[in-house]
C-alpha positions as CSV (number, residue, x, y, z in Angstrom):
1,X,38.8,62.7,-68.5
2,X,36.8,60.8,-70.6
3,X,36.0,63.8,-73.2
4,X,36.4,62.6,-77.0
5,X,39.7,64.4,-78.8
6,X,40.6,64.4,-82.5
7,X,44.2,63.8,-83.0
8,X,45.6,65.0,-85.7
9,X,48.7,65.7,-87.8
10,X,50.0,69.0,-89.1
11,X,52.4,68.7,-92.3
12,X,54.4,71.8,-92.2
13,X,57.1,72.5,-94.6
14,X,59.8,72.1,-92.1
15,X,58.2,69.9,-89.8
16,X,55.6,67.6,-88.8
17,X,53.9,67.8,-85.5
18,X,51.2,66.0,-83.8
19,X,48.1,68.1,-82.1
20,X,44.7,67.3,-80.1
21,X,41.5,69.0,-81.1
22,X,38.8,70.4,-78.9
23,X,35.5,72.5,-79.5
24,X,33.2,73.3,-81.9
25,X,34.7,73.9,-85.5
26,X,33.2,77.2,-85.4
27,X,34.6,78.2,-82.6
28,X,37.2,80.7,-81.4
29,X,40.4,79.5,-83.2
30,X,42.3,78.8,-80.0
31,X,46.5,77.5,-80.1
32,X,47.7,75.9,-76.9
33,X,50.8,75.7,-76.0
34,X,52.2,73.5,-73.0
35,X,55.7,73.4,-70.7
36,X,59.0,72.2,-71.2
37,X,59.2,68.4,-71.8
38,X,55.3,68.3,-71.0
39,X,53.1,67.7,-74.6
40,X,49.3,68.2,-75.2
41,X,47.8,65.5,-72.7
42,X,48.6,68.9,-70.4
43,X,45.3,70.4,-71.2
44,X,43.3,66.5,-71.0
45,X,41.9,68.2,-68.4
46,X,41.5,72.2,-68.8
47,X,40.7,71.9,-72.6
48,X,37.4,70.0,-72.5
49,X,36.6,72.7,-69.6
50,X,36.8,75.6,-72.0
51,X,33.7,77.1,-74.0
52,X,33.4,78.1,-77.4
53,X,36.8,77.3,-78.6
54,X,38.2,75.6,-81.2
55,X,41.4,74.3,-79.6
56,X,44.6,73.1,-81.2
57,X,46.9,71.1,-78.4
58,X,50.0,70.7,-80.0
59,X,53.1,68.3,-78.9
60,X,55.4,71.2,-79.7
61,X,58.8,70.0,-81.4
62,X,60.6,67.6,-80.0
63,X,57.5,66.7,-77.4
64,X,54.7,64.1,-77.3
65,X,54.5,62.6,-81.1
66,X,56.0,65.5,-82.6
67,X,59.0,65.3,-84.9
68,X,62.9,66.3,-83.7
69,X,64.3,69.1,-85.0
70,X,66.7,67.7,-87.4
71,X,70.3,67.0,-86.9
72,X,72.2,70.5,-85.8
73,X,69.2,72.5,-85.3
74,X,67.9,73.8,-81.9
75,X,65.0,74.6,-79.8
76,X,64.8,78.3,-79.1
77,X,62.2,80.6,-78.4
78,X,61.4,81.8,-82.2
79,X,61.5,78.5,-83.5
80,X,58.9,77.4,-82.0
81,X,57.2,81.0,-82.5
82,X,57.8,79.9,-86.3
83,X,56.1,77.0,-85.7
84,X,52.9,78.3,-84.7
85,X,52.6,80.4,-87.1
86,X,53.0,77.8,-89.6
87,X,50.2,75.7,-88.3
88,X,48.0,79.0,-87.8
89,X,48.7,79.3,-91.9
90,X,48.0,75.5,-92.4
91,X,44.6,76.4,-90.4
92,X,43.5,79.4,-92.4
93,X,43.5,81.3,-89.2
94,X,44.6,85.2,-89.7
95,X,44.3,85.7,-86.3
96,X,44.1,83.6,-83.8
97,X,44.3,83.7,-79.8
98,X,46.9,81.8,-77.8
99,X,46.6,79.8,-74.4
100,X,50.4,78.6,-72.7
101,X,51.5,77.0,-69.7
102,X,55.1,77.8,-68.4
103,X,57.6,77.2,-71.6
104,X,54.3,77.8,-74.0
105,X,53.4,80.9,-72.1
106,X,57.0,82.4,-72.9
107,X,56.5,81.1,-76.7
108,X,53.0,82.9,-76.7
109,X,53.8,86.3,-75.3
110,X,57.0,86.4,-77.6
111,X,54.6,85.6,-80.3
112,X,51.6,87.8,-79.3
113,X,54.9,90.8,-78.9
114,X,56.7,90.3,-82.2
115,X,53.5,89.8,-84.1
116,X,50.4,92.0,-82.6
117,X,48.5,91.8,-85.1
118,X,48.0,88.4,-85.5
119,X,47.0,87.3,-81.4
120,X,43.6,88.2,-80.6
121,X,43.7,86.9,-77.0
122,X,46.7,85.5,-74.9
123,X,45.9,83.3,-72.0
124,X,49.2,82.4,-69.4
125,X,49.3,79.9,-67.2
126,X,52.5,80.4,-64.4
127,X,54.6,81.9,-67.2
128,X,55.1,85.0,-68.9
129,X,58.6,86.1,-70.0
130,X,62.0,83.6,-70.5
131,X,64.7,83.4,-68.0
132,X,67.3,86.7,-68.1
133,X,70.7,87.7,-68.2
134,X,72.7,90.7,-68.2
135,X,74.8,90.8,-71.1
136,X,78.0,90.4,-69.8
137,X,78.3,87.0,-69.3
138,X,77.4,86.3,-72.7
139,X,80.3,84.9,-74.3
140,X,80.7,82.2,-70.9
141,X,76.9,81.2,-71.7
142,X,77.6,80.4,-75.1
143,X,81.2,78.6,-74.8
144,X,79.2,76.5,-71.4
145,X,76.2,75.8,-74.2
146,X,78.4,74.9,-77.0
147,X,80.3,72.2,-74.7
148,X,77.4,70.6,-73.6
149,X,75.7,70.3,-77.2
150,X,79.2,68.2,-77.6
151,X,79.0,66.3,-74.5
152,X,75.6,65.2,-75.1
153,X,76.3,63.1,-78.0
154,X,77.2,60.4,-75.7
155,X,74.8,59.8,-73.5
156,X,71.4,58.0,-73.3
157,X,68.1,58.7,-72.0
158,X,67.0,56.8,-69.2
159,X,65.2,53.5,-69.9
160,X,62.4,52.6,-66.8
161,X,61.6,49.1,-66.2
162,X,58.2,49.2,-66.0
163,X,55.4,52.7,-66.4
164,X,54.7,53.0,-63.2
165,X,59.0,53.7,-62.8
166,X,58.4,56.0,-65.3
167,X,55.3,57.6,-64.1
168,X,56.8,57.8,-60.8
169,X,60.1,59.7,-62.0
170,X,57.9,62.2,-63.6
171,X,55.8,62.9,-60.5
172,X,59.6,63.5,-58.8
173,X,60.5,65.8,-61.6
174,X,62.3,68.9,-61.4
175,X,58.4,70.6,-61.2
176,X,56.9,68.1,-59.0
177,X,52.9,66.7,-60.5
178,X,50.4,64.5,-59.0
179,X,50.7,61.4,-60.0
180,X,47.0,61.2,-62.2
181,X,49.0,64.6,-64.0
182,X,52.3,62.1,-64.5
183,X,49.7,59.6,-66.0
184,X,48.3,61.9,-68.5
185,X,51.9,62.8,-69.5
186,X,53.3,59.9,-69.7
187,X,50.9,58.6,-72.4
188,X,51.8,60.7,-74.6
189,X,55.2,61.0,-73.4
190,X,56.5,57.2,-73.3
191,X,57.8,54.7,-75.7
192,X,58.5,51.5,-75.4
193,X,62.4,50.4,-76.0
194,X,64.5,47.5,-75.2
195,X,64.0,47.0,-71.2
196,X,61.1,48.9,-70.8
197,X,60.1,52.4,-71.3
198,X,62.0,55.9,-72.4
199,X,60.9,59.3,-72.8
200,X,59.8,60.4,-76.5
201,X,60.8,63.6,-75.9
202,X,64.5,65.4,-77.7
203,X,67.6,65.5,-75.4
204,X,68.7,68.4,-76.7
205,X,65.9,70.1,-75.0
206,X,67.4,69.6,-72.0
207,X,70.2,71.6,-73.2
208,X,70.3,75.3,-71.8
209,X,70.5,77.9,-74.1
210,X,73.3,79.4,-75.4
211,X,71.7,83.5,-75.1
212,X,69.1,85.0,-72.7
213,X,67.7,88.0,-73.7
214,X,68.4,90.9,-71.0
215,X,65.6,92.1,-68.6
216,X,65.2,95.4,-70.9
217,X,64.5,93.0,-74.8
218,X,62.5,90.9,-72.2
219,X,60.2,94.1,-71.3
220,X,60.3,95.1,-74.3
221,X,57.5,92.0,-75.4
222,X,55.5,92.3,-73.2
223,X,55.1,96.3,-73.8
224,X,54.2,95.5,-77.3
225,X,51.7,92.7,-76.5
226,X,48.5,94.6,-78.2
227,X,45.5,92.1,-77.1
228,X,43.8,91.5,-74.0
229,X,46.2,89.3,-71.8
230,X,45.0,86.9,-68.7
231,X,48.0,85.8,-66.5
232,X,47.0,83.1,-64.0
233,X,49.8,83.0,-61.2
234,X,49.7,79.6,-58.9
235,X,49.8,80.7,-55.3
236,X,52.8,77.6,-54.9
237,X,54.3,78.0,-58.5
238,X,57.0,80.1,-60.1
239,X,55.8,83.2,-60.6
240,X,54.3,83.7,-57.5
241,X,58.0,84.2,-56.0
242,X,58.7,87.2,-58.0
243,X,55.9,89.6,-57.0
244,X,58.6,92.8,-58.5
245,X,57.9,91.2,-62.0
246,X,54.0,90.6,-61.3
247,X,53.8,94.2,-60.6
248,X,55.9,95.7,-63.7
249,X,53.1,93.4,-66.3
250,X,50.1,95.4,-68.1
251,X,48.3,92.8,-68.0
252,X,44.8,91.4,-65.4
253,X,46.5,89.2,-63.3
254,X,45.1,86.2,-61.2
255,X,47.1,84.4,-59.0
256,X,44.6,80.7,-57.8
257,X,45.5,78.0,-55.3
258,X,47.9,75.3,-56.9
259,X,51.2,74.6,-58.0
260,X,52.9,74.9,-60.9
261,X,51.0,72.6,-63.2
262,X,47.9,73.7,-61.1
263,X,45.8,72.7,-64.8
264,X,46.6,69.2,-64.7
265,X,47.0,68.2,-61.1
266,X,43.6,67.7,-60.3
267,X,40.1,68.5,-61.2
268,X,39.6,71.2,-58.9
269,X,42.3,73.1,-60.4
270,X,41.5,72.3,-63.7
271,X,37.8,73.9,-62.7
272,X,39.5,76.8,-61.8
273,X,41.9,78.2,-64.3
274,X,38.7,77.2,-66.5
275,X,36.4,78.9,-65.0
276,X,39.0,82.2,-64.7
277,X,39.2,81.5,-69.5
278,X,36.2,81.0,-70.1
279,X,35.1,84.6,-68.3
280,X,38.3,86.0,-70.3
281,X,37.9,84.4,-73.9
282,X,34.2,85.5,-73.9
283,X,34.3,89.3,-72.6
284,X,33.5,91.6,-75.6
C-alpha cells in the first residue's frame, strides 16, 4: 500500500485528465482503466503487484482529478475510447495493451474491437461487454434519457459531514467494497465543500444512456477483438450470474473467489487477479 506512484497529468487537446504511474519505463506500455464512479486509486493495490509493466492509471473523465466533460457533452462508450487513444498518442505508444475493471473493461474491449490493431493485450476484470437492448424500445430510452439530462440540472450532490460518512456511503454503494477499498477511493474521490465532504466525480455520470447497443453490435466486438484476451470473473460479482454470455466469449476465462471489486477489497484478492496478469501479460 505503501508502493511509490508518479502522478501525473495528461494535456489532451480536448481534455485534461489526471493518471498514476507504475513500472519500469521500459516496460510493457500498459492503460488501465477502472469502473464507473471508481478513479485510479482502484489498482493502489493490483498495480504495484504487476511485473514488467509500464502502467498508466487514469481517473477517466469526469472521475478522480480528471476534468468534466464540458457543458452539453456526455459520457458514452467511444468517448472515453477517444480518450485513450489520445493519451496512447501523447505517450508515443503505437500499440499498447489494455487492463479494465467493470465500466473500463467495456471501454477496453470496445477499444481493443473497433481498433485491433492498436491492443496488444486486453486484460478484464468482471466486465466485458455494455448493458443491451433490443431495438425496439429505442425511441422510450432516449425520450426517459433526455428528461433526466433536464431534471438533473437542479439537484445537488450529496455533501457528508465528516470522511468517515463518506467512506461509509461508499462501502454501502450500489456495488458494495470493504471499507480499506472505500478508503482508497475516497482519496481520490473526495473534496472538501462547505459542510464537509462531496464527491469529485460528474453527475451526469450517473445519468443512463440514452442508446444500448443490441446483443448482435454487442457480439459483434468482441468477435473482432484480435489480441490475446484474459477475462477474470469474481465467483460473487456480475458476470458470474450470466454463465450463457461466459460461454458465447473467445476468450481464456478465469472466474477467482471475490466480489465485484475483488482487486481492491483486500490483499488476498489483489494477490490473485495479479498473480492470474502477470502469467498472462508475460506468455510469448
Amino acid at each position: 500500500m505503501s508502493t511509490p506512484v508518479e502522478e501525473v497529468r495528461l494535456s489532451l487537446p480536448h481534455i485534461e485528465l489526471a493518471a498514476h504511474l507504475f513500472g519500469p519505463e521500459d516496460g510493457l506500455p500498459v492503460i488501465a482503466l477502472h469502473g464507473w464512479l471508481d478513479n485510479a486509486n482502484s489498482f493502489a493495490r493490483l498495480a504495484p503487484k504487476l511485473q514488467g509493466m509500464r502502467i498508466v492509471a487514469l481517473d477517466m473523465a469526469g472521475h478522480g482529478h480528471s476534468a468534466h466533460r464540458p457543458t452539453g457533452a456526455g459520457y458514452a462508450l467511444w468517448d472515453y475510447a477517444h480518450d485513450v487513444l489520445h493519451v496512447a498518442e501523447q505517450l508515443g505508444w503505437k500499440r499498447f495493451a489494455l487492463l479494465g475493471h467493470s465500466l473500463g473493461a467495456i471501454v477496453a474491449l470496445v477499444l481493443a474491437g473497433a481498433l485491433p490493431e492498436r491492443v496488444t493485450h486486453l486484460g478484464l476484470i468482471d466486465g466485458v461487454i455494455p448493458p443491451t437492448a433490443t431495438g425496439e424500445n429505442a425511441a422510450e430510452r432516449l425520450g426517459m434519457a433526455l428528461q433526466a439530462q433536464l431534471n438533473l440540472q437542479g439537484k445537488r450532490k450529496p455533501v457528508y459531514s465528516s470522511l468517515d460518512r463518506a467512506v461509509e456511503a461508499r462501502m454501502k454503494g450500489l456495488v458494495a467494497v470493504s471499507r480499506e477499498a472505500a478508503e482508497l477511493l475516497a482519496q481520490r474521490g473526495l473534496m472538501p465543500v462547505p459542510g464537509g465532504y462531496t464527491w469529485r466525480t460528474d453527475s451526469r455520470l450517473t445519468l443512463a444512456s440514452p442508446m444500448r447497443l443490441t446483443d448482435e453490435q454487442a457480439m459483434a466486438f468482441v468477435r473482432r477483438v484480435g489480441c490475446p484476451t484474459q477475462l477474470v470473473v469474481a465467483a460473487d460479482g456480475m458476470l458470474a450470474r450470466h454463465p450463457e454470455l461466459l460461454s458465447q466469449l473467445p476468450f481464456t476465462v478465469t472466474t477467482l473467489p471475490g466480489g465485484h471489486h475483488l482487486h481492491l477489497n483486500d490483499e488476498a484478492g489483489a494477490v490473485l487477479v495479479a498473480d492470474c496478469f502477470n502469467r498472462f501479460f508475460s506468455a510469448p
